[in-house]
N, C-alpha and C positions, 0 to 999 in steps of 0.2 A: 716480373718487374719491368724488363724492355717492355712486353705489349701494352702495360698498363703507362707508362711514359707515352708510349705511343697513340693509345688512345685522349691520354691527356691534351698531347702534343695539337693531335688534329682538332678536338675541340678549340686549344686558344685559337687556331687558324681561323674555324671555322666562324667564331664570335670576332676576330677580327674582323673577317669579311663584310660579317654584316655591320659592327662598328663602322666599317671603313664606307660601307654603300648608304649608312643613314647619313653620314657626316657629309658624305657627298651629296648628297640630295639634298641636305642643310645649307651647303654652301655653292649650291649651284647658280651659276652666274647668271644676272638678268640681262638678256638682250635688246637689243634699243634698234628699229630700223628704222632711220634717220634721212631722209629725201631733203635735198639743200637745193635751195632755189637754182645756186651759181655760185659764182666769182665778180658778180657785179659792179662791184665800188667798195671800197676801204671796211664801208661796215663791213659788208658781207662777208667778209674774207676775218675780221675779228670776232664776228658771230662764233663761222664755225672752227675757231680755233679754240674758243669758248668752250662749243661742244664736246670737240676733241679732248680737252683736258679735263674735264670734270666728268665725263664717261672715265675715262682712265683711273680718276683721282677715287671714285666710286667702285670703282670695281665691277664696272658694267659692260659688258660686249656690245659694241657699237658698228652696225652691217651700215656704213655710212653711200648716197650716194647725190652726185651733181648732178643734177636737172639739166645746167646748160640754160636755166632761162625757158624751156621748154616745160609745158604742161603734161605733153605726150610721155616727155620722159618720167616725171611725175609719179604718175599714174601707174605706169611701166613698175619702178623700183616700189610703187607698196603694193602692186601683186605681187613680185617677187616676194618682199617680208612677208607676205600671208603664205605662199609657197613655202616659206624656209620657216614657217610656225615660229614666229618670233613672239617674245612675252609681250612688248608695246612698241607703238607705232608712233612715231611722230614726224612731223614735217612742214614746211614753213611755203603755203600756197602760191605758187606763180601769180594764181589769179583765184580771182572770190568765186565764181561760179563754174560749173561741170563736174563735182566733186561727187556727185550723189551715189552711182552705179558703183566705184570704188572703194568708197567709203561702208555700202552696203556690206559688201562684199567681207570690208572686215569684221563689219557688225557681227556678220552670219556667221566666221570663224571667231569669233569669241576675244577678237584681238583688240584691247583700248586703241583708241586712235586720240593723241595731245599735239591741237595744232600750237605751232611755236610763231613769233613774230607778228604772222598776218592770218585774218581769219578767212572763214568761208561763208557763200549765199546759200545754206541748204533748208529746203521745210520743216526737215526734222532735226532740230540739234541733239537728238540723242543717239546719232551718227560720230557726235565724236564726244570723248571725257569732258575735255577743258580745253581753255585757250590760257596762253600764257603770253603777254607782252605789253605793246605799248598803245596807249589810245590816240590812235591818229587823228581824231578828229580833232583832239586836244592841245596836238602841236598844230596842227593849222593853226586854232583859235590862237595859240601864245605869239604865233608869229607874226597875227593881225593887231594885237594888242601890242608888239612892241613897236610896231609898226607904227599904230596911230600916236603913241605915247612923243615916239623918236624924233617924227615932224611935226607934231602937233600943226597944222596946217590946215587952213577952208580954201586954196589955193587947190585949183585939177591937179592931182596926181596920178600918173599913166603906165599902169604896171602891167611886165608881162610875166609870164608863166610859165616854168619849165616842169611841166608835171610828170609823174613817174610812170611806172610802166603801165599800159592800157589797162584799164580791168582788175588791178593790184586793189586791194585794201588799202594801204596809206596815198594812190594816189587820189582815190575820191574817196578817200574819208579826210587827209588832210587839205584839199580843193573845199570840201563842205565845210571844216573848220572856218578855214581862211574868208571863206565869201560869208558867214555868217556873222562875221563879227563886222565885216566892212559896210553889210548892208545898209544900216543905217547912214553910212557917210556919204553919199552919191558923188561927191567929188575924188574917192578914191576907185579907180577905173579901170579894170581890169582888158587891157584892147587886144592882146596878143596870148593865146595860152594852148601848148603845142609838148606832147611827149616827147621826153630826152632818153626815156628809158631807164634811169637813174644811172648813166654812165657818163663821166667827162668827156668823155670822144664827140657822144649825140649830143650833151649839152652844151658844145662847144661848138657843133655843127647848125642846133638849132636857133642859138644866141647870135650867131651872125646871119641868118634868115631875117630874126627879128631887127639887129641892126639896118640891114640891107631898107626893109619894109619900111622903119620909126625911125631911124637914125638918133637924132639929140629929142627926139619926143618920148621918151622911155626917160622916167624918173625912178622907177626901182624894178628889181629883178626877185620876184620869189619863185625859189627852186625848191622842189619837193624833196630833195637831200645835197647832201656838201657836194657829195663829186663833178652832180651837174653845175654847180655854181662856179668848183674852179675851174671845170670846161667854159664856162662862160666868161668868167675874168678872163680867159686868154682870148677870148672873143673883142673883148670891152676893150682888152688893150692895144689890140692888133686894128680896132676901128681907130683909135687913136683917143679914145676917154679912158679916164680916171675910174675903175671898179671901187666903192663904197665913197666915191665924191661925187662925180658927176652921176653916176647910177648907185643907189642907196639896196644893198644886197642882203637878203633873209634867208638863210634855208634851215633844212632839219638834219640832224642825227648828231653832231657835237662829234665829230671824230678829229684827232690831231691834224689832220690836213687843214680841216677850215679855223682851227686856232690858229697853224700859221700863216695861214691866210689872214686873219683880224688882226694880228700881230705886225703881219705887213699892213695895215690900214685899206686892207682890197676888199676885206669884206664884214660888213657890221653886224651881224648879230647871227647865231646859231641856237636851234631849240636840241635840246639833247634826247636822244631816241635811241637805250641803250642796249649794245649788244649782247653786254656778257650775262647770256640767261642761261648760262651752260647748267653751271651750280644750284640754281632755281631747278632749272628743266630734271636735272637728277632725282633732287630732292621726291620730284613729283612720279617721276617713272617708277622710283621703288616704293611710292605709296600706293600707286594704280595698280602694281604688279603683286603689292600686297592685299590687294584688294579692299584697303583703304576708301573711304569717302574723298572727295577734290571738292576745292571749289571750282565753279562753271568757267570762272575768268578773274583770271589773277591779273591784275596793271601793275607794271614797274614806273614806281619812282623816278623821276627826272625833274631836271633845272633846263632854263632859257641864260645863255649865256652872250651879253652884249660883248663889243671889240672892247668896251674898254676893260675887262676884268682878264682879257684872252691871255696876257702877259702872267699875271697872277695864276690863274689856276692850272696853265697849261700845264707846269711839271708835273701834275698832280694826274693828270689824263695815261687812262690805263690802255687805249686806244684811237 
């Protein structure tokens, strides 16, 4: 009777075991190796707080890492996730081209690569899954069309430019935007247009250049995101003009800084460029990692929001 208990005994064990090793293998966690551009301005920082929480909320392991702004590091942190055989890759490019050798690389380990925010220049795009984000060329056009709408005007208009980081997707795709829709107006003039980096510090550095240069000849200011513009209202104000009177001020991404900026009457109009693709970006990693179909490029949804609605919808702003 004991042996036979005991034989019994070992067998549940043993069916547990393996109960226990499918179950694990069932609910084995997907990992996400996650390359963040930086800390560059307000978006950036509610991007990847974004990612942070809806990894977590999903139940996904996320080997997170800062670039710094740096490409080198980049590159660096998704050999590492091929190293560390991670289920999907993703990450939001410094810059559109150089991408190919690393990219390869994961092709060859069999790793999805899902760029987020900004794309890449490569020959082959079956280098990576999908792209998920915003079409930058699209917020340039809106911000030339609210633009023409605002001053309706055949009077020279002499705009300068605060564009994003060198060689970035939203800097010359929202530059192409912009110049396309102006084209036809030859009286709106683009005389000054110089990288701020998309940081307040350089946009504030560059803004008084172009002061120094155009003084009161500069009628509007379009900055490739908010942070550079409020770097530049501190420019405008410290020249001794009025930001959104005397200089008529556009930029992108809709983040609570430049509502209270429009709110103060400093700056008129924002196209919104949104961050929170965490929850999206999930969605997609555990379709990739299921071996699921994607689409090639997914667009997120956005509005152009003028000063004068900034009061109204601001409570509403989730970053």
């Amino acid at each position: 009777m004991v042996r036979t208990t005991k034989i019994v005994a070992g067998a549940l064990v043993l069916l547990m075991g393996i109960s226990l090793s499918v179950f694990g293998q069932a609910k084995k966690k997907i990992v996400l190796g996650f390359s963040q551009i930086g800390a560059e301005s307000e978006w950036r920082t509610a991007n990847t707080e974004s990612i942070k929480a809806a990894a977590a909320a999903a139940g996904i392991e996320l080997k997170f890492a800062d670039a710094q702004q740096k490409q080198e590091n980049q590159i660096k942190a998704i050999r590492s996730f091929i190293a560390q055989k991670v289920d999907v890759i993703a990450f939001s490019p410094v810059v559109e081209t150089g991408w190919e050798t690393v990219l390869q690389e994961a092709k060859r380990a069999k790793i999805p690569v899902i760029l987020t925010d900004r794309a890449v220049d490569v020959k082959d795009d079956s280098l990576y899954t999908c792209f998920i984000g915003s079409d930058f060329v699209e917020e340039g056009r809106r911000a030339a069309v609210w633009l023409l709408g605002y001053l309706h005007t055949d009077k020279p208009v002499n705009i300068v430019e605060l564009q994003g980081t060198v060689g970035s997707a939203p800097a010359i795709d929202r530059k192409k935007g912009f110049e396309e829709i102006l084209k036809p107006f030859p009286n709106y003039k683009i005389i000054r247009s110089q990288t701020g980096d998309f940081t307040r510090a350089k946009g504030k550095e560059v803004m008084e250049a172009f002061l120094k240069a155009e003084g009161k000849n500069i009628n509007v200011l379009f900055a490739h995101n908010d942070d550079m513009a409020i770097g530049a209202i501190q420019a405008i104000e410290e020249y001794g003009l009025k930001p959104g009177k005397d200089i008529v001020i556009v930029s992108i991404d809709a983040v609570k800084g430049a509502f209270e900026a429009m709110i103060a009457g400093k700056l008129n109009c924002t196209v919104e460029c949104s961050p929170l693709l965490g929850p999206q970006l999930m969605e997609l990693v555990q379709a990739v990692a299921a071996g699921k179909s994607v689409p090639k490029r997914i667009v997120t949804n956005e509005g152009v929001f003028p000063a004068e609605f900034a009061a109204q919808v601001f409570p509403s702003r989730k970053y």
